[in-house]
C-alpha positions in Angstrom: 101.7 105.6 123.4 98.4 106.1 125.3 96.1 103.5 126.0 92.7 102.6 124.1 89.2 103.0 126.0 88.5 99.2 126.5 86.4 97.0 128.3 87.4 93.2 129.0 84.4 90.5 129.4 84.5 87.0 130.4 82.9 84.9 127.7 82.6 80.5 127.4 83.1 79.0 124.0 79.6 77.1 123.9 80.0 75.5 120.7 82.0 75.2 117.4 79.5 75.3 114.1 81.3 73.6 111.2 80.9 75.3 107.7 78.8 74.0 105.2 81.2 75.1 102.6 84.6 73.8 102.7 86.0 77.7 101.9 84.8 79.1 105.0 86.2 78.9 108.1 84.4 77.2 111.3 82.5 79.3 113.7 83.1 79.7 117.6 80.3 80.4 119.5 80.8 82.3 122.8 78.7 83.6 125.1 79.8 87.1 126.8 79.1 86.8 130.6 77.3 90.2 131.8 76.0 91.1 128.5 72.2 91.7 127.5 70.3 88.2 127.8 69.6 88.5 123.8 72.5 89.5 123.0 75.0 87.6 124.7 76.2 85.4 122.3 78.4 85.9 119.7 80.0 83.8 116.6 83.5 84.5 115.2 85.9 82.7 112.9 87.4 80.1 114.9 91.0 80.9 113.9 93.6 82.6 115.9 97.4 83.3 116.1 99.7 81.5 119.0 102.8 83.0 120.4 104.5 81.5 117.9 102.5 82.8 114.9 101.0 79.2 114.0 96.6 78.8 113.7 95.1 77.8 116.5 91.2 77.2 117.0 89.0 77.0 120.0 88.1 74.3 122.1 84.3 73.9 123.5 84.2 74.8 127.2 87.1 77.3 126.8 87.3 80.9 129.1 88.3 83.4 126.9 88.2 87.4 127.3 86.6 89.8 125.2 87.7 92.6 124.3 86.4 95.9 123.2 88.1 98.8 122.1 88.0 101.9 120.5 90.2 104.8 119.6 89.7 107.9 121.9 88.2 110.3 119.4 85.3 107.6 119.3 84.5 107.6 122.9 82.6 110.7 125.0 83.0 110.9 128.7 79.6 109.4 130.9 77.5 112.4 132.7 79.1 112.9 136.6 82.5 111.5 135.2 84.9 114.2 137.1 88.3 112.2 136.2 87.7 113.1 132.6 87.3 116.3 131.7 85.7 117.4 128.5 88.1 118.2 125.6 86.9 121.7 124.7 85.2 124.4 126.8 83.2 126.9 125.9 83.9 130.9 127.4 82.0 133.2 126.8 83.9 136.9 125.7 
């Protein structure tokens, strides 16, 4: 099995947003280190899965990793890249 393009970011849990509605889940607030000043922070469900397949949430002040990742049909190599070739080439007859 081959690998995924991915990309791994440090992030900070900044702040857990309780839900206003009892049927939603809390929100984690985490801010990406090295990402675009606007866009640096994100908000996911603050609900994950321990080794031992019980719910765990986030603690303020937490280092996590983010990471992004995406099948290899959905990625094209970057200009000057010379360890990737491109999948097709074109000959002419």
């Amino acid at each position: 099995m081959t690998e995924k393009p991915s990309a791994i970011m440090p992030g900070t849990v900044e702040k857990i947003i309780k839900s206003p509605f009892p049927n939603e889940p809390e929100k984690a607030q985490i801010t990406v280190e090295g990402a675009d000043h606007l866009y640096r922070e994100i908000r996911i469900d603050n609900t994950l899965t321990n080794e031992q397949g019980e719910e765990v949430s986030l603690k303020p002040g937490a280092h996590v990793e983010v990471t992004v990742e995406a099948e290899a049909e959905a990625t094209t190599p970057k200009s000057g890249d010379k360890t990737h070739p491109p999948s097709a080439t074109a000959t002419r007859p």
